[in-house]
C-alpha positions in Angstrom: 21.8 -5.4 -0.6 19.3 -3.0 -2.1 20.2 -0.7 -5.3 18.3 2.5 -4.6 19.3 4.3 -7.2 17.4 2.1 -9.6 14.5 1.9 -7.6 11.9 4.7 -8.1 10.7 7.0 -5.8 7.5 5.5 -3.5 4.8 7.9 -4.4 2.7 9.9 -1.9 -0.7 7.4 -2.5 -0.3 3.7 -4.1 -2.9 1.1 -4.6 -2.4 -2.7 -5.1 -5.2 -2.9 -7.3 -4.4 -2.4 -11.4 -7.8 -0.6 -11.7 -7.2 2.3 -9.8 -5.5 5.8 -10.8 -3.3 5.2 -7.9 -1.5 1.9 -9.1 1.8 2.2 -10.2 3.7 -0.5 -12.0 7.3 0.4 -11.7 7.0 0.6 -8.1 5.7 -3.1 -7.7 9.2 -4.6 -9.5 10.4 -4.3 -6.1 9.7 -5.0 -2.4 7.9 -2.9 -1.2 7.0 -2.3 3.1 4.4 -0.4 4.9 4.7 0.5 8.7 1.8 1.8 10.4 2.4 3.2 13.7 5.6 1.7 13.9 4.2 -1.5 13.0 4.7 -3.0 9.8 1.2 -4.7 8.1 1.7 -6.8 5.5 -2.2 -6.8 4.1 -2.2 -3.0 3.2 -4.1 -2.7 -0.5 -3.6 1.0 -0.4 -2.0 3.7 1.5 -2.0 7.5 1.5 0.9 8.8 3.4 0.2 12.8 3.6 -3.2 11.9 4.9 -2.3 9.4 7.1 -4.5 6.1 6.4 -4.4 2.7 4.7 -6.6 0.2 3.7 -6.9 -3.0 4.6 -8.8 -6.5 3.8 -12.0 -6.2 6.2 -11.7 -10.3 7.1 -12.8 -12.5 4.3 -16.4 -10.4 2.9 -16.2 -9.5 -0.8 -18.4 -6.8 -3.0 -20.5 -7.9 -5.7 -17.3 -7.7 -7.9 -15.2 -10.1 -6.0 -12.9 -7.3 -4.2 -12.5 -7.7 -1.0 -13.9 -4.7 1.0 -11.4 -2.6 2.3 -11.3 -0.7 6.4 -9.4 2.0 6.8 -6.2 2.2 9.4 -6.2 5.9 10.5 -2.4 7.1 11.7 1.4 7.6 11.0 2.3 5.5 7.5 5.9 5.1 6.3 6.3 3.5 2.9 10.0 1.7 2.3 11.9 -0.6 -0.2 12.8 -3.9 1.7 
């Protein structure tokens, strides 16, 4: 069973990756799910949910820095501690 009151509140915008603004720490201590359009996507680098996209791993291509490039999922994203 989940603890929520020790679990911080999902923000509105979180990234996987530790170089962005939008990375936050505390939030990745726990499990964390994303549901886009009622489906939940397990690949999701970053999500923004007041704007209603995420990001995801365009197959296997990389940028000249070695990050994967990133499409974005248009539509309804719930954020949720599994």
């Amino acid at each position: 069973m989940n603890d929520t009151t020790s679990q911080p509140a999902l923000p509105d915008r979180l990234s996987v990756n530790p170089r962005s603004p939008h990375h936050v720490e505390a939030v990745f201590e726990n499990d964390i799910g994303i549901k886009v359009n009622g489906k939940e996507r397990f690949d999701v680098e970053e999500y923004c949910i007041s704007e209603g996209w995420v990001k995801v791993p365009a197959g296997k291509a990389l940028d000249r820095r070695g990050q994967p490039l990133l499409m974005t999922v248009k539509g309804t994203v719930e954020a949720f501690y599994r």
